[in-house]
N, C-alpha and C positions, 0 to 999 in steps of 0.2 A: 504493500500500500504506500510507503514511504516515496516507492521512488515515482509515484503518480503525483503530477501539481495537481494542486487546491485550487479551486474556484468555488467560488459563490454564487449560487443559483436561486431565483425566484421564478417559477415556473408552476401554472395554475394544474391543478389535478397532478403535481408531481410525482404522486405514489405512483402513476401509471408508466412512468417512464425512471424508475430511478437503474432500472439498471443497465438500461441505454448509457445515459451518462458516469454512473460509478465504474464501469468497465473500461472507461478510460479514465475518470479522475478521480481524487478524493475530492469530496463534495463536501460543501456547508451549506444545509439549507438556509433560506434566507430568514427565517424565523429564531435557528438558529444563532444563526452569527448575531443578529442584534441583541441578544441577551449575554453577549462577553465579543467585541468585536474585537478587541487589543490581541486576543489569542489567534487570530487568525489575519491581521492584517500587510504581515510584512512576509507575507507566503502567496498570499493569494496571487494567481497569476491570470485567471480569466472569469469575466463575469458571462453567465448565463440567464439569460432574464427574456420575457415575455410581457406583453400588451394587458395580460389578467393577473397576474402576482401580486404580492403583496408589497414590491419593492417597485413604486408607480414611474420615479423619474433618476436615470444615472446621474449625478452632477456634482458641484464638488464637493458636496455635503459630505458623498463618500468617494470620490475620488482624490481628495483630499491625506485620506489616510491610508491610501493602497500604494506605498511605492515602487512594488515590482509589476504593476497591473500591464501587461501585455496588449492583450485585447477583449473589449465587450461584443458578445454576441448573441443579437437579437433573434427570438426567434418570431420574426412578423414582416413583415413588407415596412410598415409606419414605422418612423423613429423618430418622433415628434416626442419621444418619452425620454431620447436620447440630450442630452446637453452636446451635441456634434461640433461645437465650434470650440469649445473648451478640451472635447476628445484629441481632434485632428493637432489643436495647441502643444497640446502633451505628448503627442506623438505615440497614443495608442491606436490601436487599430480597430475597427469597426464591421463587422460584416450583419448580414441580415439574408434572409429567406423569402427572394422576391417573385418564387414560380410555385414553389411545392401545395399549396393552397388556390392555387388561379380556377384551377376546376371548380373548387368547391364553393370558393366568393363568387365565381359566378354562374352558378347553381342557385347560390340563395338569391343572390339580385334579380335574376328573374321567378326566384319563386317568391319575393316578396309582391313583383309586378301583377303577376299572375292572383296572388293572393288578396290583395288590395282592390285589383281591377274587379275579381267579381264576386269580390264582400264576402271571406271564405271565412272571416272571424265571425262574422254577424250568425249567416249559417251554420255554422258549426255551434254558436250558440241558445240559436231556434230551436237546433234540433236536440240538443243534448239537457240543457236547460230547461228544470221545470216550473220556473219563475218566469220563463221567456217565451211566448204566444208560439207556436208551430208557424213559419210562415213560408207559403210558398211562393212568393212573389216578391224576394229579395232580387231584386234586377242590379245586375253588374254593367261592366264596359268592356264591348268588343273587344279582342284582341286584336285576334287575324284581321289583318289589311291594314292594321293603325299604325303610326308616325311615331317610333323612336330615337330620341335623342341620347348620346350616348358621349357624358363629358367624360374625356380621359379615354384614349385608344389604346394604351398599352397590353400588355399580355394577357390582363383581365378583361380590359372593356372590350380587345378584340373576340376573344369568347363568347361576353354578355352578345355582342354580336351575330354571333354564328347562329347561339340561340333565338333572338328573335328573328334574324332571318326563318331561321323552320316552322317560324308561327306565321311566316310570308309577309313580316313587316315590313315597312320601309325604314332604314335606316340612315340617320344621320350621325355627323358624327363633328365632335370638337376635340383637337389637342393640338398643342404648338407644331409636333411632328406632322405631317402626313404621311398616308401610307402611301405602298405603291399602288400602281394603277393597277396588279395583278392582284390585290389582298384585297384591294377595292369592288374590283369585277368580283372576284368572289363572291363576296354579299349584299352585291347589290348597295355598296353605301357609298354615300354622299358627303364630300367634305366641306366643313365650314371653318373656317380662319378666325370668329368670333361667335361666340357661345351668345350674346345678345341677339345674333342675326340670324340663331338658329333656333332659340326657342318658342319661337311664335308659329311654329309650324310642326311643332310635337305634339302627340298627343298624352306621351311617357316621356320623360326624363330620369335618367339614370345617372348620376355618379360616380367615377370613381379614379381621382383624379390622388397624387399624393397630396397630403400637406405641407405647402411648402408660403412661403411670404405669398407668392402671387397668387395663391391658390386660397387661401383662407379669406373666409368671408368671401367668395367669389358670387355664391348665391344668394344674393339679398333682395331687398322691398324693389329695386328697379326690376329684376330679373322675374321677382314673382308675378308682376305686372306684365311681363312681356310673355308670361306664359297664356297660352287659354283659359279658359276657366273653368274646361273641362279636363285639363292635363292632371295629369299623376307624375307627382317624383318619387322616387326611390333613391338611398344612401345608401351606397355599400363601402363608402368612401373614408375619410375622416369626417368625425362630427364639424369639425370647426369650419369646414368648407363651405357652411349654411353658417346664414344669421340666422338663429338660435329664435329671438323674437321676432325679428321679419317670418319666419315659416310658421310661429304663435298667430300673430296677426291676419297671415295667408289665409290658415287654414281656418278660422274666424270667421272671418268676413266673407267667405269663398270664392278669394282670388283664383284661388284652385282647388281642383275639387279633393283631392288627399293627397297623405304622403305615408311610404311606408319607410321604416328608418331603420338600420344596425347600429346607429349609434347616437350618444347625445354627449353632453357637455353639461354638469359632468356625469361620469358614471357611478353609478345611476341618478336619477333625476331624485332632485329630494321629494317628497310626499306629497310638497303642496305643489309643482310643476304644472301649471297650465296645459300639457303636453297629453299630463295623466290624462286629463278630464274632457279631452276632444273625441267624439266618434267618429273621425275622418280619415285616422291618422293608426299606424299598424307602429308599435317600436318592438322592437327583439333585443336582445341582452347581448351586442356585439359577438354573433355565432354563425358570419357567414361561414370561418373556415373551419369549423368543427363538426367534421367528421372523425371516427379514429384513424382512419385511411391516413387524410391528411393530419391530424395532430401527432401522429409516428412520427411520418416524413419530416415532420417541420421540425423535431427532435433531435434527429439524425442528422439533417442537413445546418441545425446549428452547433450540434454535436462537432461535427468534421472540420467546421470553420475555426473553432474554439484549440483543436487539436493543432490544425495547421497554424493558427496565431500564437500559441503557446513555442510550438518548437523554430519560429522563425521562417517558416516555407510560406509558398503562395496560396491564398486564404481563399477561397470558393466564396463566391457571391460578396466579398471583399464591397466595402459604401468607399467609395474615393471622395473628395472635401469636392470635386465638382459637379458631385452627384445634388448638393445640398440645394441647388441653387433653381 
């Protein structure tokens, strides 16, 4: 065991994977180390940490007192949880797990779509519910043929893609990149260069953009406005990509007609949240990527990164400081 480095791990449902991780390191979990950190801090060589743990944001609260720390390694795509510009300063190294879950986030993205468009909370609670009248004339929104907007092209939202194409949508699409004309024909989508000049012709909008400066707050009271007022969004994104009250207000006044959401700000919403108490609006517990399939993968492939940052080799899915931007 001795000759295994120490990291420190916060990683949700940990039990299910400790021996994924102890097979290569000695471990401290993260509940651990904070009830005696002194014992473990001039050892530690890599942090393991995830989006759901108990250990919310790396920064130098604890970076501070780790002077051998090599590398942190997320197991998430978001590192909005990361202090990245104080990491890259220090000259630790960084990686993250930006594919192993794409299937599965965008699985839920459109089963949130699907779900919201034809009121599958409501029904589910008609029928199951005996407090709640039997109804049969809970009327949803079309799918097939409708206008998908789809911010953020990358490896997920090209998937959320592929998926609404098979419902025969039409799809649009926003990201600074574009694709090529061959990924394009593939699905039938259309590029727009401003997420403004493309919302007024959705009839879904879907999310899923990093959070990054330009990106936060990107969806607000202008944007809700330019939406229909029969559109649907979905977040599979980061929460902070929406203004938080602008999508309170939306869904109020019925700028639009719902939203279904994986996430909010913060998590979870406290009791008295406005959010709770709308019937318009679907939120889930930040679970697009949780399957076990993928919460393995996502284990292993921060697993490997952690191994390779510890012994000085090239780090798999490695965040570079121009990644931030």
């Amino acid at each position: 065991m001795a000759d295994k480095p120490l990291v420190v791990a916060s990683l949700a449902d940990h039990e299910l994977y400790v021996k994924i991780v102890e097979e290569h390191f000695r471990v401290v979990w993260w509940e651990d180390y904070i009830k005696g950190p002194e014992k473990y801090n001039n050892d530690i060589q890599g942090i393991l940490v995830d989006a759901y743990g108990r250990l919310k944001r790396v920064d130098g609260s604890l970076l501070d007192h780790l002077p051998n720390l090599k590398i942190v390694s997320t197991l998430s795509v978001g590192t909005d949880h990361l202090d990245l510009e104080l990491l890259f300063k220090r000259g630790i190294k960084v990686s993250r797990v930006p594919d192993v879950s794409s299937d599965c986030v965008a699985d839920w993205g459109i089963t949130l779509l699907v779900g919201m468009a034809r009121r599958i909370v409501e029904g589910v609670d008609s029928a199951k519910n005996p407090a709640t009248p039997f109804d049969f004339n809970i009327m949803g929104k079309k799918i097939t043929g409708s206008t998908i907007g789809v911010v953020g092209f990358g490896r997920i939202g090209y998937k959320i893609a592929e998926r609404a194409y098979g419902f025969s949508m039409k799809v649009l699409y926003y990201d600074v990149f574009r694709r090529s004309e061959e990924e394009e024909k593939k699905i039938g989508a259309t590029y727009y260069s401003s997420v403004d000049e493309m919302l007024p012709h959705c009839d879904f909008v879907i999310l899923i953009v990093p959070l990054l400066p330009t990106t936060r707050g990107m969806i607000g009271k202008k944007q809700f406005e330019l939406m229909k007022n029969s559109a649907i969004l979905v977040n599979v994104a980061r929460a902070q990509v929406i203004d938080q009250d602008a999508l309170v207000e939306a869904l109020k006044n019925k700028t639009i007609r719902s939203a279904a959401i994986d996430v909010t700000y913060p998590e979870p919403l406290p009791d008295d949240h406005p959010l709770r108490f709308l019937d318009n609006i679907i939120i889930t517990p930040h679970m697009g990527a949780n399957s076990e399939e993928s919460r393995r993968g996502v284990v292993v492939a921060g697993v490997k990164s952690c191994i390779a940052g510890v012994k000085g080799e090239p780090i798999p899915n490695e965040m570079l400081q121009s990644m931030m931007y």
